[in-house]
GUZAVO-737072 format. One record per atom (N, C-alpha, C): z, y, x. Coordinates in steps of 0.1 Angstrom, whole numbers, padded with zeros to 4 digits, always signed. Last residue first. Example, Ala and Ser with C-alpha at 12.3 -4.5 7.8 and 13.67 -1.06 7.14 Angstrom:
<pts>
+0071-0022+0128;+0071-0011+0137;+0079+0000+0129;+0078-0057+0132;+0078-0045+0123;+0078-0033+0132;
</pts>
This chain:
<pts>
+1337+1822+0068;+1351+1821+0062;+1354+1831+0054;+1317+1821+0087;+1314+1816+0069;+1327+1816+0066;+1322+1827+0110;+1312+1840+0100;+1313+1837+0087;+1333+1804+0118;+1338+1814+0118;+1334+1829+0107;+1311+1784+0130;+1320+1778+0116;+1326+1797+0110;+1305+1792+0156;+1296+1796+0143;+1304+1787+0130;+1329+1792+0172;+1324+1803+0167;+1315+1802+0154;+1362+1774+0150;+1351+1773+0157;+1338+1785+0154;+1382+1775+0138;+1387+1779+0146;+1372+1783+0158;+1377+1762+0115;+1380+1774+0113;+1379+1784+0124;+1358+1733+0111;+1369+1741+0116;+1371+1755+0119;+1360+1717+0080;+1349+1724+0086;+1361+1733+0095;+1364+1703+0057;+1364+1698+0072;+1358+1709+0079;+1363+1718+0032;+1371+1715+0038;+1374+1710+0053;+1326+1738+0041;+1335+1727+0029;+1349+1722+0039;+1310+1767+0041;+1319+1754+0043;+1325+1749+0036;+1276+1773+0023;+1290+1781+0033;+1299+1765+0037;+1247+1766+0019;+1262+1763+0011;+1276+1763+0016;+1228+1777+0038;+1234+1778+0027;+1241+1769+0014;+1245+1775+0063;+1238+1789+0060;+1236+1789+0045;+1255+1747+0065;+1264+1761+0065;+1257+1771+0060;+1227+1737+0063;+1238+1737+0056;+1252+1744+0050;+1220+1749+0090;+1212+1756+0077;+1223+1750+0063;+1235+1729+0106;+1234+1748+0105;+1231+1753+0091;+1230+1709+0097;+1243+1706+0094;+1244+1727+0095;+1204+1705+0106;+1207+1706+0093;+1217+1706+0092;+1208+1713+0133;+1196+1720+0126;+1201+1720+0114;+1240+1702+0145;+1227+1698+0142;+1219+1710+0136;+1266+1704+0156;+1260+1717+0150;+1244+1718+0151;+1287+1674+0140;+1282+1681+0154;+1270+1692+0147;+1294+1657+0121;+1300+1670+0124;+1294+1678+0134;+1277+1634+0124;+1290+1634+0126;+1298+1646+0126;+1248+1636+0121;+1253+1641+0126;+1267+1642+0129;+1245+1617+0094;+1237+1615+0105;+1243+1622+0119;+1265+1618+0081;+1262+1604+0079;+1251+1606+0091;+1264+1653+0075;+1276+1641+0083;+1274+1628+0086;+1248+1668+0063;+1240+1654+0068;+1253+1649+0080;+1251+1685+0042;+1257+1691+0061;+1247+1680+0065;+1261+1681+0021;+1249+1690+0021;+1244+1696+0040;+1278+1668+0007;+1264+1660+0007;+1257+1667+0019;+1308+1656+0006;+1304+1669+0011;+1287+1666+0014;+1313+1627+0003;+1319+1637-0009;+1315+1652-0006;+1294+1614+0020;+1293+1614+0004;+1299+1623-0005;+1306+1626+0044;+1291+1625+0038;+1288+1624+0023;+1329+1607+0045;+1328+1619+0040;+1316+1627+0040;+1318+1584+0053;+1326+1584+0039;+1325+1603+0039;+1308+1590+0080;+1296+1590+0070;+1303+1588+0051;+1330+1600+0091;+1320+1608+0087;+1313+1604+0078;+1338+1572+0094;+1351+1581+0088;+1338+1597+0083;+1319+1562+0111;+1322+1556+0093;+1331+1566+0088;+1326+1578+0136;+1315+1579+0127;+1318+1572+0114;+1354+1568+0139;+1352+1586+0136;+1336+1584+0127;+1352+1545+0143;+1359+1545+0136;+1357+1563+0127;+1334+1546+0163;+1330+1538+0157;+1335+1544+0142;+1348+1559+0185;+1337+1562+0181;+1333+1559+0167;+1372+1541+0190;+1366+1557+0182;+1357+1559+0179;+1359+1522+0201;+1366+1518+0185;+1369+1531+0183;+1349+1530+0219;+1341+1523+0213;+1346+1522+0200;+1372+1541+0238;+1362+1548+0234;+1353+1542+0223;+1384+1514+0241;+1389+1521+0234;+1381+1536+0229;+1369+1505+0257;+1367+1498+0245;+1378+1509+0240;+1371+1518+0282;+1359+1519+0277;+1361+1513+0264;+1398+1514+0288;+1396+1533+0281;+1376+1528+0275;+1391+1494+0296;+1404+1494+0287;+1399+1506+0279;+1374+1489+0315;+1372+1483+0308;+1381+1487+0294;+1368+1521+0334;+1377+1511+0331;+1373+1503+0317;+1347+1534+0339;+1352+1531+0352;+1364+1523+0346;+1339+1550+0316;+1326+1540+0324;+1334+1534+0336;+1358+1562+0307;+1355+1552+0297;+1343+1544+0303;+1364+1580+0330;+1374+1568+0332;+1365+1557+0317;+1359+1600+0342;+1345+1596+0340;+1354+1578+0331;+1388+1602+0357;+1375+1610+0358;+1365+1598+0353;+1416+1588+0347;+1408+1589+0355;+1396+1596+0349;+1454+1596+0351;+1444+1600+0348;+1433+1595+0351;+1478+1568+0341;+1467+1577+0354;+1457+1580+0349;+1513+1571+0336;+1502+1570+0328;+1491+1573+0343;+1546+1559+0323;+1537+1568+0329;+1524+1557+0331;+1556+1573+0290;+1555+1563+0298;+1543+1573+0309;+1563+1595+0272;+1574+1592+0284;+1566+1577+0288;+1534+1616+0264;+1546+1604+0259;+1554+1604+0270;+1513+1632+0261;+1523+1638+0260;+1529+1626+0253;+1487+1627+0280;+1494+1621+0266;+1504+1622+0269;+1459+1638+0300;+1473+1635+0298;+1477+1633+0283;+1428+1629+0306;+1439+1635+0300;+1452+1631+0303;+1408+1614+0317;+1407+1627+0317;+1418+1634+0314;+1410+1587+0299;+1397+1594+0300;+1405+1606+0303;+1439+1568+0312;+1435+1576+0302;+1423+1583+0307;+1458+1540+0306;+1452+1544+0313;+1440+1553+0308;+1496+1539+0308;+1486+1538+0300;+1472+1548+0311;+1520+1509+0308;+1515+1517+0320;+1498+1523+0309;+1537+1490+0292;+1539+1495+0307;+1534+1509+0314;+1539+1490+0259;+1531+1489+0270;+1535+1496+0283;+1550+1464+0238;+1556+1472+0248;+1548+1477+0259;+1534+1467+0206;+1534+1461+0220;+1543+1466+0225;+1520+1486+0182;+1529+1474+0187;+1537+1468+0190;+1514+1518+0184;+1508+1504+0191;+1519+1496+0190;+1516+1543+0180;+1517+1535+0166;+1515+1520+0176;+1521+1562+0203;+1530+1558+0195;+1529+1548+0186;+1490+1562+0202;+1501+1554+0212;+1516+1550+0207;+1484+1577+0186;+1476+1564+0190;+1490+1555+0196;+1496+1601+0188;+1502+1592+0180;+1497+1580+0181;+1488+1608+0219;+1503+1605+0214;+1503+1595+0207;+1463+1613+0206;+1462+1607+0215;+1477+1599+0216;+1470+1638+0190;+1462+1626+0186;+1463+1618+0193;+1477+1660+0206;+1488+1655+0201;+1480+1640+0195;+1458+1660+0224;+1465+1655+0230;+1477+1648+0222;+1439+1672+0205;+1439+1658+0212;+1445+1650+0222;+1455+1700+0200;+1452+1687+0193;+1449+1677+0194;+1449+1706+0223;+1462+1706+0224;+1461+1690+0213;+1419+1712+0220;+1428+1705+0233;+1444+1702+0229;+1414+1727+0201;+1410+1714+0200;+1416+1702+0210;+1447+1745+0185;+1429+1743+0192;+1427+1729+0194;+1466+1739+0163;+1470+1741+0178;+1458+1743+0193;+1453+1747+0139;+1472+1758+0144;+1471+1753+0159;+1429+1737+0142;+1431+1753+0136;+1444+1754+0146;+1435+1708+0144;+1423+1711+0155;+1428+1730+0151;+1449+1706+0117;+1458+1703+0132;+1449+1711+0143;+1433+1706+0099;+1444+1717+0099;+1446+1720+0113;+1414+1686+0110;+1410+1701+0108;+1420+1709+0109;+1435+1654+0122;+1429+1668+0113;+1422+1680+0110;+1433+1636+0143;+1437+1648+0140;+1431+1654+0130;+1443+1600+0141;+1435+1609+0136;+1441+1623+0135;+1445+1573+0163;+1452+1585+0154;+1442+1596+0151;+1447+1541+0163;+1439+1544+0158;+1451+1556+0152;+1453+1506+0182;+1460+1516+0173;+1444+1528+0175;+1456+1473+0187;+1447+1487+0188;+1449+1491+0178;+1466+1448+0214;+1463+1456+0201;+1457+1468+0204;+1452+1427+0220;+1464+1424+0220;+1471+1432+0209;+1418+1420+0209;+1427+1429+0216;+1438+1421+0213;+1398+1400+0200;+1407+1398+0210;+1415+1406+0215;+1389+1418+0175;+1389+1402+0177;+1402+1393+0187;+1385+1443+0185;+1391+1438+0175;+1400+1424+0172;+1358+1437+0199;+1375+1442+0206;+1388+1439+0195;+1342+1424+0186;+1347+1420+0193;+1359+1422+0194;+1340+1451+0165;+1341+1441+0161;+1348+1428+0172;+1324+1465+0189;+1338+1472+0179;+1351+1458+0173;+1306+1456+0192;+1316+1456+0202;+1327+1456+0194;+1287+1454+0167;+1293+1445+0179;+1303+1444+0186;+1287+1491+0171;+1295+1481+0159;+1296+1466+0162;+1276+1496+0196;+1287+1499+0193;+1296+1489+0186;+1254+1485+0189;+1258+1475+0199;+1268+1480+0199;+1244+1505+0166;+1245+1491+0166;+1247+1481+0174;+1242+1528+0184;+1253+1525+0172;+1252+1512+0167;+1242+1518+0219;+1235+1520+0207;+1245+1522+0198;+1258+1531+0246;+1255+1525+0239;+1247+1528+0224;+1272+1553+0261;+1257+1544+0263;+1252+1535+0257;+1294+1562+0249;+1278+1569+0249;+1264+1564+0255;+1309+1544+0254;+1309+1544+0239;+1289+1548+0237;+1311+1527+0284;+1312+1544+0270;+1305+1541+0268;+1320+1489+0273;+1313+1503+0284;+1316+1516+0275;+1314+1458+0273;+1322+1474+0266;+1318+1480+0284;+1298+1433+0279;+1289+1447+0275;+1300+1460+0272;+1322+1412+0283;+1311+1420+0294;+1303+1429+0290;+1343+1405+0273;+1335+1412+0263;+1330+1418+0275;+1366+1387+0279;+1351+1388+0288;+1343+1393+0279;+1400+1388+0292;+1390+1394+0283;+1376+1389+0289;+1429+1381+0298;+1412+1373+0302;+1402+1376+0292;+1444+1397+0293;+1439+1398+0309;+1424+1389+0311;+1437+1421+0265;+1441+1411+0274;+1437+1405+0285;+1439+1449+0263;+1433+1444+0259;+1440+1429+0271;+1448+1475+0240;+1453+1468+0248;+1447+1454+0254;+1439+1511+0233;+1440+1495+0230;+1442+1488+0245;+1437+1538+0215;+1446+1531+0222;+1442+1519+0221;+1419+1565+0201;+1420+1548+0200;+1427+1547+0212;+1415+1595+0184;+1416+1590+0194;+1418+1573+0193;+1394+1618+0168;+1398+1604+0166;+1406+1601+0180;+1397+1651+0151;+1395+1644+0160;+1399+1632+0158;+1376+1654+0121;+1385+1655+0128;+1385+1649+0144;+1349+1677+0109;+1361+1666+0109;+1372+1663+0121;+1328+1702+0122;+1339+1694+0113;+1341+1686+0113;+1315+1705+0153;+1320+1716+0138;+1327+1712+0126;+1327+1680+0181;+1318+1686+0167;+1324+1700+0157;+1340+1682+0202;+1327+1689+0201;+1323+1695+0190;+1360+1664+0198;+1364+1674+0205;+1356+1685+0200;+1349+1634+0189;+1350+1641+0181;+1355+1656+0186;+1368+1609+0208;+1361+1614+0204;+1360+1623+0193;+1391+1596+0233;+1393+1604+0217;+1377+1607+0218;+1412+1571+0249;+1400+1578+0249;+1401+1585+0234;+1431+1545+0269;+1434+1553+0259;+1419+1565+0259;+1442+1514+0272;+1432+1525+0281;+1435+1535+0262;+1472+1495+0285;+1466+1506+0273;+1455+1516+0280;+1487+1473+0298;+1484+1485+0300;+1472+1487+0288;+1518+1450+0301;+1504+1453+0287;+1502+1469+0296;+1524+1427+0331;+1528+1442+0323;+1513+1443+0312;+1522+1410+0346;+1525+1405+0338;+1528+1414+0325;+1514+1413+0373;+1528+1416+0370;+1534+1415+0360;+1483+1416+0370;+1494+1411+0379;+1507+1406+0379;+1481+1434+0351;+1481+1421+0344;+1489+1412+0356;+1485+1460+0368;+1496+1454+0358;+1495+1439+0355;+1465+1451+0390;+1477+1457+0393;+1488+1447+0387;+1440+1454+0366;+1446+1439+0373;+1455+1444+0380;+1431+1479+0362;+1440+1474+0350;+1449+1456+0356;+1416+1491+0375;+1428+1497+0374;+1436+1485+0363;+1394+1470+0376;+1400+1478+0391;+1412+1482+0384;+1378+1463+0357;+1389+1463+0353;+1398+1463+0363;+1351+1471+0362;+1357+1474+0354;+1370+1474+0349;+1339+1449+0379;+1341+1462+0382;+1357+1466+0376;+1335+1429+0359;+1348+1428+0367;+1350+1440+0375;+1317+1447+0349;+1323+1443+0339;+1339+1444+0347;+1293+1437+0369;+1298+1449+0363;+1310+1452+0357;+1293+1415+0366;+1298+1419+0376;+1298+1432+0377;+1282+1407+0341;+1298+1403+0347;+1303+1410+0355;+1257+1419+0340;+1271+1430+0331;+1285+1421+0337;+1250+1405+0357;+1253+1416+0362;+1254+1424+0357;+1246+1381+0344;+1253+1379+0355;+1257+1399+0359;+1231+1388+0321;+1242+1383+0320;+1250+1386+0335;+1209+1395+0339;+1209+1404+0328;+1226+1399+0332;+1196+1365+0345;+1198+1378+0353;+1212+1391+0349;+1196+1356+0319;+1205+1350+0329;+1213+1363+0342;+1173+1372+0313;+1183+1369+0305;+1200+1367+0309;+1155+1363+0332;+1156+1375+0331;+1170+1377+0322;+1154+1331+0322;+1160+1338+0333;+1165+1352+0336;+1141+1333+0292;+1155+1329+0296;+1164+1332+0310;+1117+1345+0300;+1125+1356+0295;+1140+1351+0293;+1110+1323+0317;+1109+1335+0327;+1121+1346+0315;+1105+1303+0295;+1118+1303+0311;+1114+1315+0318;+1087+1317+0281;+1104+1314+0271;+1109+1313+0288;+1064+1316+0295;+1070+1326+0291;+1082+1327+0286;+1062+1287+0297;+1066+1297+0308;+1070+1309+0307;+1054+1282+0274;+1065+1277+0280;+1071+1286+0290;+1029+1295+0275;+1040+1298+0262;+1050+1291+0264;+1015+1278+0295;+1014+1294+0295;+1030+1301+0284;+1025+1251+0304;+1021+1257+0292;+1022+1274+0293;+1037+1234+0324;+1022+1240+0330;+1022+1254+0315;+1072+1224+0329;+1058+1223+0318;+1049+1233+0326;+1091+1228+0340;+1082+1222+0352;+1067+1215+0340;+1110+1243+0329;+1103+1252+0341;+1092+1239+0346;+1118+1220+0307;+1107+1235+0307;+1103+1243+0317;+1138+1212+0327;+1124+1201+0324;+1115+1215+0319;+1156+1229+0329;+1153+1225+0340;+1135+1221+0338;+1165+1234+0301;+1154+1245+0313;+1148+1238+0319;+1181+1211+0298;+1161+1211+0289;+1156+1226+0297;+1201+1211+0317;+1189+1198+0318;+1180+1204+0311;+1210+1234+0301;+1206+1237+0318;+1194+1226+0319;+1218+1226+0278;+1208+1233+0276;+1202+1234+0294;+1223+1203+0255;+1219+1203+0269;+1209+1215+0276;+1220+1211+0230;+1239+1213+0239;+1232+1210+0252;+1199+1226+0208;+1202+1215+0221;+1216+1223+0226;+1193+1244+0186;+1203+1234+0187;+1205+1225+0195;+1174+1266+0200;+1184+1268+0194;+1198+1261+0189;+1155+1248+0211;+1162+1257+0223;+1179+1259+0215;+1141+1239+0192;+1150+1232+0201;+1161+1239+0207;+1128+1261+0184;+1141+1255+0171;+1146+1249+0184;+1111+1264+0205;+1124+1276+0206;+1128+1267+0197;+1096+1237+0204;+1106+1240+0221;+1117+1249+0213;+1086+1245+0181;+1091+1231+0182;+1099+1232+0193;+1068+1264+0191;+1075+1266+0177;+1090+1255+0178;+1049+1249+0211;+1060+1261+0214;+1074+1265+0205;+1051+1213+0205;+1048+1230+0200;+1058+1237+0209;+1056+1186+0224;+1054+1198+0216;+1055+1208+0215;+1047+1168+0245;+1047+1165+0228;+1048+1177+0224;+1068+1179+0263;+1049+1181+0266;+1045+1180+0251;+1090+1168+0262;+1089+1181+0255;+1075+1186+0255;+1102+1142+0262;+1085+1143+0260;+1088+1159+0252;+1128+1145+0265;+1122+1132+0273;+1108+1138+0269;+1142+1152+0240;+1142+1161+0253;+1128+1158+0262;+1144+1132+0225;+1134+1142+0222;+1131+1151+0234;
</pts>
């Protein structure tokens, strides 16, 4: 069928496109159709190509701090928390471990991504991690010890709940109050592949954790704003004062106590 792709439809080329195993040989022959609507599929499958090649190499960027250990045969842990910001719920942190021949080429922060290339990833990382733990701080907790202390203790229990034996952990900005040692890095969920999927499965994990509590607290728009001190999540406060997630410790949470 390959052999007389001139025979047919545009329509007829993409079904092809979708179940041919030959796929380099049927480019090849599509770049040398004349068809205006041919040419357009091989220029948007190149661009495509393009694209691919330079989240790889991006990607291998990415894992500068982490090849050392894999080196050596050692599990390293990127570690990240989300949630610090917002006016209620809690904080999240994620620990994950990921393996040496990882090629989830799109993880990256959390923050450049869509909420629906998020939930993709999420799902990946999942798939292939070694492992990934998941600690949650509380409202109580964010109150008795502020929001820093508390995501450090969050961060801990991430780690403490993992698995594995891990060597060496690699952290967004922080320290983690554990006995393994650890390297800080700046900007680290865009500069390591590890801390970047581990920012991803918080994120992920904090937003569904808001939008369940959306339903039992209606009036803030949690499901859209995650806690953060949206327009409506204000006027919410203004009028239907606070509801249990809401942090105490925070200035405009504060007047409604």
């Amino acid at each position: 069928m390959t052999e007389n792709l001139s025979q047919l439809t545009i329509q007829q080329i993409k079904d092809l496109l979708k179940t041919s195993s030959a796929q380099p040989d049927l480019w090849s022959k599509l770049a040398q159709d004349p068809r205006q609507g041919v040419q357009k599929l091989v220029r948007k499958h190149q661009q495509q190509q393009q694209r691919q090649r330079e989240l790889q190499i991006d990607f291998e960027r990415r894992l500068t701090f982490e090849r050392p250990f894999w080196q050596k045969q050692q599990l390293v842990a990127g570690i990240d928390e989300v949630g610090r910001g917002p006016l209620a719920g809690p904080v999240v942190a994620a620990a994950v471990v990921l393996p040496a021949d990882v090629q989830i080429w799109e993880i990256n922060d959390s923050k450049k991504l869509s909420a629906h290339k998020r939930r993709q990833l999420y799902e990946q990382i999942l798939a292939v991690a070694i492992d990934v733990s998941v600690g949650v701080g509380s409202r109580a907790l964010i109150d008795e010890l502020d929001i820093y202390h508390a995501t450090e203790v969050t961060m801990a229990q991430a780690v403490q709940q993992l698995n594995v034996p891990v060597k060496h952990l690699l952290v967004d900005a922080m320290q983690v109050p554990v006995a393994i040692p650890q390297t800080k890095i700046i900007k680290g969920d865009a500069r390591s592949a590890s801390i970047g999927a581990a920012s991803i499965i918080a994120k992920v994990y904090r937003d569904e954790l808001m939008q369940t509590y959306a339903q039992i607290y209606p009036h803030y728009g949690f499901e859209k704003n995650a806690g953060y001190g949206t327009k409506e999540h204000l006027l919410g406060m203004q009028r239907w004062g606070i509801c249990p997630l809401h942090r105490h410790s925070f200035a405009p949470v504060k007047k409604y106590l």
